[in-house]
N, C-alpha and C positions, 0 to 999 in steps of 0.2 A: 942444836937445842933451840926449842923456839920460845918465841919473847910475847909476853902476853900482854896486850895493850886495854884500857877500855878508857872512852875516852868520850864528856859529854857534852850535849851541846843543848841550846835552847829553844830547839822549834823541835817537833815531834818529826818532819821531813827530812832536816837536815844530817841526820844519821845513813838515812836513805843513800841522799845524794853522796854523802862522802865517802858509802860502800862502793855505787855504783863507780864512782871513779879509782876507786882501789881495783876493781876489775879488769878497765880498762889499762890499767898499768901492769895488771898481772900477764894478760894478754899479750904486753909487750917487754913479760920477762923483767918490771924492776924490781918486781914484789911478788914473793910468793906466800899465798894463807893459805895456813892449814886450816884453819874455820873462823866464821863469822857469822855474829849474832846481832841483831838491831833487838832494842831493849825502848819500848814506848811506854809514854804514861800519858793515861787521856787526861781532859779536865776533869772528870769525873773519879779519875783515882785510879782507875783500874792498867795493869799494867798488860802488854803485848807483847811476845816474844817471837822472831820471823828470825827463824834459823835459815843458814845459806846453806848445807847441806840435808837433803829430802833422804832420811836414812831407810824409812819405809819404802817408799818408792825404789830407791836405787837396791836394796833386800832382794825385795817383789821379781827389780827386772832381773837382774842378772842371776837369783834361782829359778826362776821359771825356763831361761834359757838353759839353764843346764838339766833341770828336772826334764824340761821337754827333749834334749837329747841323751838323756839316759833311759826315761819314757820309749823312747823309740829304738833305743836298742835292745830293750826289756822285750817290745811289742811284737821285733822282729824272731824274739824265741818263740813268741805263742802265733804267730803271722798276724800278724793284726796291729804294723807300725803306727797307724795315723791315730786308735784308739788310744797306744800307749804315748805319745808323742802328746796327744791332749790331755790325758788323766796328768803323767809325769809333771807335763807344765802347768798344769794347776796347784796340783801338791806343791810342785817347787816354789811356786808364786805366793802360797801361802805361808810356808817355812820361814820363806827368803823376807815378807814383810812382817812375821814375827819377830823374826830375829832382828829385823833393823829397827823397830819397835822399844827394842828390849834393852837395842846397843847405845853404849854412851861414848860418841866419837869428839872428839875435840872437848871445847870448853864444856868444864863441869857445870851442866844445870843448876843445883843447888847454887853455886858460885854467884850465875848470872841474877837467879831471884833472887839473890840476897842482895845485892846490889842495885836491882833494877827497882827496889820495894824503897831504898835512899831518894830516886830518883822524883821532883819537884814534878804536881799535876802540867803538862804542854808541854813535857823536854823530851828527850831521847839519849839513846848514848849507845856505842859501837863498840862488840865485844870482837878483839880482835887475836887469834893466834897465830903470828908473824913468826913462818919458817929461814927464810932468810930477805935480806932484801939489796937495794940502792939507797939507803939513807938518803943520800944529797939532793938527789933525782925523785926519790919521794918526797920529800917535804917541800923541794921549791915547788912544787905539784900545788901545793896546800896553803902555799902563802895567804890566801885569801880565807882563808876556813875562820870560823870564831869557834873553837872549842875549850875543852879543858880535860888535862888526864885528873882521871877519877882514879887508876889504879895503873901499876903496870912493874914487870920483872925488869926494866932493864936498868941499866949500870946509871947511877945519878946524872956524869955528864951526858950521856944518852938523852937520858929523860927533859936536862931542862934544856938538849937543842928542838927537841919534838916539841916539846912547852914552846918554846921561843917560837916556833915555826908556824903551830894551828894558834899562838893568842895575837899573829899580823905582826910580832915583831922580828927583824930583821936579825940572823944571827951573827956571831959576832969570826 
């Protein structure tokens, strides 16, 4: 089961930064996300949302690869593969970014903006859905962070060593 975090901080960058190094941890297997959303709010009010996964794109590429080799097995009935092999991968391309369009993978939308609309004009906050992880090994990660959880599923004493960890104090 995965644990949902969102958790905010006071500069509009700093969500950035403290994706980026969830990354680099994932990369070395402490952490694994199943999605992640950065959530900005300008001075002017208005809010920004940079999802971590491209669901149109990733739709697009991988029907198109299939449209284009079922395209070209279609092509090779009427003899004419490289025709069917392009028409296929277009149609597929199109499908494929429809559908990921249309898909709602990870954190609910609706969820994010309701929350993101709480969020004070120059802050940010990081919507996080944490499949499993290293606790210990994430959070000394983080000792340095100034954040604050804004929301999250997990079990109380969870919650306030993660508390304990991004507000710089030392857990016990």
């Amino acid at each position: 089961m995965s644990e949902f975090i969102v958790i905010g901080f006071d500069t509009v960058t700093e969500a950035d930064e403290t994706l980026s190094r969830l990354r680099r941890l994932q990369r070395e297997y402490l952490i694994d996300l199943e999605d992640a959303v950065i959530a900005t709010r300008s001075a002017e009010g208005a809010v920004d949302l940079k999802q971590s996964v491209n669901l149109v794109g990733m739709g697009a590429a991988s029907s198109g690869v299939s449209g284009a080799m079922f395209g070209t097995l279609i092509g090779l009935l009427f003899l004419n593969p490289l025709a069917g092999m392009a028409i296929g991968g277009a149609i597929g391309a199109g499908t494929g970014a429809l559908a990921g369009s249309l898909a709602d993978y990870g954190i609910n939308d609706d969820l994010i903006r309701e929350i993101a609309e709480t969020l004070t004009p120059g802050t940010s906050a990081l919507f996080l859905l944490v499949r499993k992880a290293q606790p210990e090994k994430v959070m000394a990660e983080f000792q340095d962070t100034k954040g604050r959880i804004i929301r999250s599923s997990l079990s109380p004493e969870d919650e306030e060593k993660l508390r304990s960890a991004i507000s710089g104090l030392t857990t016990a």
